[in-house]
C-alpha positions as CSV (number, residue, x, y, z in Angstrom):
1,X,0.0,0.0,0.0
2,X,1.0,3.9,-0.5
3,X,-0.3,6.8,1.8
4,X,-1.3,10.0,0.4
5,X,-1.0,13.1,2.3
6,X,-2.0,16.8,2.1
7,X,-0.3,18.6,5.0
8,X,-2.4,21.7,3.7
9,X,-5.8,20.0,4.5
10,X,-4.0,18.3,7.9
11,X,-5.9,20.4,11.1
12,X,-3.4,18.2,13.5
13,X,-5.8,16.1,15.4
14,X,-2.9,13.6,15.9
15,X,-5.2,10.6,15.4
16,X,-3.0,9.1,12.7
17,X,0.6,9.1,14.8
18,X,-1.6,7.8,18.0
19,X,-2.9,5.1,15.2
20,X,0.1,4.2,13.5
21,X,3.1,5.6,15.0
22,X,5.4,3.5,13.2
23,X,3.7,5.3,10.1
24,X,3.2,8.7,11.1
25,X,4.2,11.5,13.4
26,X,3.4,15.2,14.1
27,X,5.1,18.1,13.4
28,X,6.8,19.7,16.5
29,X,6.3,23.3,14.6
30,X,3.1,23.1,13.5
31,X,1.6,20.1,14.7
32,X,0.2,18.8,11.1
33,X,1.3,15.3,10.1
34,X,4.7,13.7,8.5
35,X,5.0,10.8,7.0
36,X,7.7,7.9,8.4
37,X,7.0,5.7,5.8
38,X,4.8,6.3,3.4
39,X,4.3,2.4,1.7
40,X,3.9,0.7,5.2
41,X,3.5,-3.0,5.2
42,X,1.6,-5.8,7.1
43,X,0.8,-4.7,10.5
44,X,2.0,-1.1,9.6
45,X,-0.2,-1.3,6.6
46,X,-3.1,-2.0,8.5
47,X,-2.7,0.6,11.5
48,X,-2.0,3.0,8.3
49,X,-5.4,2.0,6.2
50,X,-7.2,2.8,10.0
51,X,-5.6,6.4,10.7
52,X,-6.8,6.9,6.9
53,X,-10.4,6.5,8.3
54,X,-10.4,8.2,11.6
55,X,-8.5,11.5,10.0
56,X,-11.3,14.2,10.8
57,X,-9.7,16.2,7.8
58,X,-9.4,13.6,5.2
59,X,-5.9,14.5,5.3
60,X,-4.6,11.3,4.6
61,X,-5.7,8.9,1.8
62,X,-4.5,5.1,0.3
63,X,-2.8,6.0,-2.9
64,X,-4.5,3.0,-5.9
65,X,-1.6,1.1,-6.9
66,X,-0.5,2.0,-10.8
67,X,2.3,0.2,-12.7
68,X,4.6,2.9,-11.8
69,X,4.5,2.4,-7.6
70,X,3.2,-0.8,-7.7
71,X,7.1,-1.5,-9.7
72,X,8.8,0.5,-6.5
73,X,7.7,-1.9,-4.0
């Protein structure tokens, strides 16, 4: 899987790092989300696909796999 982000929608509600922590993190600045690794997988996939539900801001999204980033991992 891939994880989308767009910091500019992001209102930091921090439910993704307390979700997947091994997946994402806040900003200390600014508080808005950063990606650790953006195509988790297994159990990191699966925390990652649940932040991706519970973001208030729809922040976060599962990028479809293409031929392009499905060759990359």
């Amino acid at each position: 899987m891939r994880i989308g982000v767009d910091r500019s929608r992001c209102i930091g509600a921090g439910m993704c790092a307390l979700t997947a922590p091994e997946v994402f993190d806040q900003d200390t600045g600014d508080g808005r989300v950063l990606t650790l690794d953006a195509a988790p997988e297994g159990a990191a996939a699966e925390a990652a696909r649940r932040a991706v539900g519970l973001c208030p801001s729809g922040a976060l999204s599962e990028v479809p796999p293409t031929r392009e980033n499905r060759d990359r991992t």
